[in-house]
N, C-alpha and C positions, 0 to 999 in steps of 0.2 A: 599619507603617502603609502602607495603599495610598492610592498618587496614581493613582488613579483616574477620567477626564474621562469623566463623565456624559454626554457627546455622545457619544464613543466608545465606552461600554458600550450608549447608545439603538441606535448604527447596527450593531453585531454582527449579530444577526439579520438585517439583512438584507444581510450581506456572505455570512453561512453560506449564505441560501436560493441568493441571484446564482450562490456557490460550487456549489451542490448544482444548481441548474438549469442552470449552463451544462455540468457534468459527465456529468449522464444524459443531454442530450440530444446530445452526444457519444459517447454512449455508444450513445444507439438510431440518430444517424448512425452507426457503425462497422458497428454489427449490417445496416443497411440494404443499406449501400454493397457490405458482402462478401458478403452473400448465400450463406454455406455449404450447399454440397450435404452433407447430412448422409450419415456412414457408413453401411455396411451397416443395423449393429447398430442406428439410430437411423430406419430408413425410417418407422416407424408412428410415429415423435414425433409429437403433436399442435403444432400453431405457437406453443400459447399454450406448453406447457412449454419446447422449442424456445427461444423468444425471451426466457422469463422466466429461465430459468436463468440467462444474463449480469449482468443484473441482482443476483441472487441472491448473484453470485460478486464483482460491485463492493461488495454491502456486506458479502460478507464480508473483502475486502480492507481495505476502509476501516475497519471494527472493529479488526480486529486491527493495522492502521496505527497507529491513535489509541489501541488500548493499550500500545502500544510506547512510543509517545510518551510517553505517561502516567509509564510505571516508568522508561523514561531521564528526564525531569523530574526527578526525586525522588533519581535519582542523582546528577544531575548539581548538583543542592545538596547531597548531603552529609547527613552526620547533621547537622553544624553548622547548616549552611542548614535543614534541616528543620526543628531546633527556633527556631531565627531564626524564620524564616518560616514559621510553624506554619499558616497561615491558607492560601497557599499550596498547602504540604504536603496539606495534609486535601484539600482541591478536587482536587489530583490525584490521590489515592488513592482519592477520592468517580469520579473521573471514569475511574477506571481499574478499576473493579468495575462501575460502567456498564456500558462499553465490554466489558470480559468477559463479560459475561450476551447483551450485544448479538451478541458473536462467539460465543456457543455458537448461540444462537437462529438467527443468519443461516447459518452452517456447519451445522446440521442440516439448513435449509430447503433449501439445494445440495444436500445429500446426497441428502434426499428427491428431489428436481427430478431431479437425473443418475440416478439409480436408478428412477425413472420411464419415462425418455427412452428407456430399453433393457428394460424389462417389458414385455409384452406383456397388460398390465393396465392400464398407463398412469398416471391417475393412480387410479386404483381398486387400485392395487398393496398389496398384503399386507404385513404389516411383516416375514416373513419374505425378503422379498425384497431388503427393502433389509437384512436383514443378511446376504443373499447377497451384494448388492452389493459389501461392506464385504470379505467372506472372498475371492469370485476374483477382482475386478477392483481392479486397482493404483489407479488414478483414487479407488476406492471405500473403499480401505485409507486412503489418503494424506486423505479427509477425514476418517473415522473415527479417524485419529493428529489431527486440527487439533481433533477436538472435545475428546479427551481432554486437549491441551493448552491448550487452551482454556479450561477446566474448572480446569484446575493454576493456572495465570494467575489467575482468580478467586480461586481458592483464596490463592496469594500474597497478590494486592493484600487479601485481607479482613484477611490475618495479617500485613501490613506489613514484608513481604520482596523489595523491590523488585530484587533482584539477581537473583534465584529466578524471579521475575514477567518478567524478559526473558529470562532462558532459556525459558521456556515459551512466550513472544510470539513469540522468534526461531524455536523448534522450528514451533510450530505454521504461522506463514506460508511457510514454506518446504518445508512438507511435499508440499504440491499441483504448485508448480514444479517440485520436484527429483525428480515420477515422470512428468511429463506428456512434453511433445516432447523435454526435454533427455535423459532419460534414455532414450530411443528413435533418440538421432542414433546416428552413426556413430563418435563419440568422444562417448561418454558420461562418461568418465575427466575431460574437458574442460569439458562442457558443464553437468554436473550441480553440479559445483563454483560453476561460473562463473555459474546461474541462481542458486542456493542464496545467495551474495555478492551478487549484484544484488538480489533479493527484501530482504535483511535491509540494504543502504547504504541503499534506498529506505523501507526504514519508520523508520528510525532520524531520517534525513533530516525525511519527513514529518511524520511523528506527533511527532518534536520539536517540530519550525518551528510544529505549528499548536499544540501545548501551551504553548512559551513567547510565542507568538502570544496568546493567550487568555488566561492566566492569570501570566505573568510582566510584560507587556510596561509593565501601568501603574504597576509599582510600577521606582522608578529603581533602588534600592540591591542589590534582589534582581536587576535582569535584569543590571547588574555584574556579579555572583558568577555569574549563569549563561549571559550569549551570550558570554562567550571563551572557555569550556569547550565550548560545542556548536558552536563554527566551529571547533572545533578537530577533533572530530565529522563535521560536515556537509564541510570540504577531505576526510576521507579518504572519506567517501561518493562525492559527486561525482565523482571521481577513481574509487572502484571500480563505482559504474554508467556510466560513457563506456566504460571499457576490457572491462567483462562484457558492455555491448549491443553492443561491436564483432566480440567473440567469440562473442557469437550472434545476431547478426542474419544471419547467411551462413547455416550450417546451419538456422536457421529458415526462412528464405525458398526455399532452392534444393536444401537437404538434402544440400548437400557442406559438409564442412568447410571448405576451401580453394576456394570457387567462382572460377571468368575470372571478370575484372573484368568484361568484357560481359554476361556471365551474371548476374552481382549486380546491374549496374545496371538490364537490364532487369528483374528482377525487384522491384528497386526503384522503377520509373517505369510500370511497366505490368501490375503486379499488387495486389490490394485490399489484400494482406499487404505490400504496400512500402509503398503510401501510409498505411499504421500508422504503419509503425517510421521514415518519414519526419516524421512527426505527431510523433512522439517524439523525433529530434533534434533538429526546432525549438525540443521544449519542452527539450530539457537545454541548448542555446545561450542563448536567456532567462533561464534556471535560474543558469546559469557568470555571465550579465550581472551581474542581480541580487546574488546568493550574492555574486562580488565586492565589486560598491556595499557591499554592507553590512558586508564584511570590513574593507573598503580606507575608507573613509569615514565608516561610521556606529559602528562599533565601538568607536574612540577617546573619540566624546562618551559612546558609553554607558558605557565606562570610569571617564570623570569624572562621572557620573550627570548629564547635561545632557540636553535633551529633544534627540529625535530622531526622523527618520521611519520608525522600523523597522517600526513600524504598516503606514504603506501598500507599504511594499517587501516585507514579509512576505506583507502581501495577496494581491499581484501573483505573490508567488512560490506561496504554496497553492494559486490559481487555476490557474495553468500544471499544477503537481503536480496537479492534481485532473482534469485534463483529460485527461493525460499519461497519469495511472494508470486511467481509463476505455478509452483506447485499449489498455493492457497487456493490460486483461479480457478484450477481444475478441478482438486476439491471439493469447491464449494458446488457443483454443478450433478448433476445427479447420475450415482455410480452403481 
């Protein structure tokens, strides 16, 4: 049975929009603030592909976030929990073939958009082009693998193989990361590993917190069986995005591995790309706050199935995530 409070299923919607608007427009602050002088190869972009493509690439993040979530859900109950909680079950499975179809669609639309950005057709570009894209350019390889797993993901969740369904969630988000700046530094041995880890603590984190967020959180006896298995989850995340953003926010910003301290810090205080990744350790200090609260505090009631405020501290924390992960997008793109 769910215990379900009707005021709390009223105010969703507009906890998601609040979620969704304060995150884009974070996100067209980021794009504003950095103002990138586009590459060579990108001189003839139009502004509108230009600036849509970010965009393009937050929801393709955000899909493939939220199907991650979806299949660790479903994990993280078990066969036993699944057949328990059958009702459950089905919504994440319902919301993890969504989510699939949503990340092939949004990962196509990037493909197109970057494969544009660099035609000299723009967007009147030929479909042979964007399968050129896909053959010489790593950028263009690396979506072309995110659609294919993408695709496999779907595939899973329809066939209800949620183990299968996160290798394919984890392949796919990590595909883009692990050919872009990291695997261009100087120690790519280091860095590709270390974005690769950072991408997959971060969706696991995510897409959990807002799964069991939504679809666990009113029922008492299920969120029991399932938030001391995902804090147990979310400490190793945590822990593996502080220590991968500390290993790469140097060679991202200064493009030395080992950058002087002066050197990182100006580039931290006085460049569009520090005040990002500055943006981002406010959010993972929030993140440690919170995440704790609800280790250290609320975990215990939810143990004993007693009410609890994981609602609004989950809130508090998707929000930060969501804002967090809009600044990544722009980051990640060239400043």
């Amino acid at each position: 049975m769910d215990f379900v409070i009707p005021a709390v299923k009223a105010r969703r919607p507009v906890v998601v929009a609040v979620i969704g608007t304060l995150s884009v427009t974070t996100l067209v602050w980021a794009i504003v603030v950095t103002r990138p002088a586009p590459e060579p190869a990108l001189s003839t972009t139009s502004p509108g592909i230009l600036y849509t493509t970010p965009l393009a690439r937050f929801v393709t993040n955000g899909a493939g976030i939220l199907a991650a979530g979806a299949v660790l859900l479903l994990l993280l109950l078990g066969r036993t929990g699944r057949d328990r909680y059958d009702a459950i079950a089905e919504r994440a499975r319902i919301v993890g073939i969504a989510t699939g179809l949503a990340w092939v669609t949004a990962t196509t639309t990037t493909w197109w958009l970057q494969a544009a950005a660099i035609s000299r057709s723009g967007s009147k570009m030929p479909f042979a082009d964007l399968a050129s894209y896909a053959v010489d350019v790593s950028s263009g390889s690396a979506l072309a693998l995110t659609v294919l797993a993408a695709i496999g993901y779907t595939i899973a969740a329809v066939r209800r193989m949620p183990a299968r369904g996160l290798g394919f969630a984890l392949a796919g988000l990590a595909a883009v990361p692990a050919t872009g700046h990291a695997s261009q530094s100087e120690a790519p041995w280091l860095t590709t590993p270390a974005i690769t880890a950072h991408i997959c603590a971060v969706s696991l984190w995510v897409g959990g917190l807002a799964l069991i967020t939504v679809l666990v959180a009113g029922n008492r006896s299920a969120l029991a069986l399932v938030l001391p298995r995902f804090s147990t989850v979310a400490g190793g995340a945590i822990a593996t995005v502080a220590v991968t953003g500390v290993l790469l926010a140097g060679p991202r910003l200064t493009k030395d591995l080992t950058p002087h301290l002066s050197v990182l810090l100006h580039a931290l205080l006085e460049t569009p790309a520090g005040w990002l990744v500055l943006g981002k350790l406010a959010a993972l200090m929030i993140l440690a706050a919170t995440g704790g609260a609800i280790r250290q505090i609320l975990l215990p009631a939810v143990r004993r199935e007693e009410t609890s405020a994981l609602a609004t501290l989950a809130t508090v924390e998707l929000t930060v995530m969501a804002v967090a992960i809009a600044l990544a997008t722009v980051l990640a793109r060239p400043l």
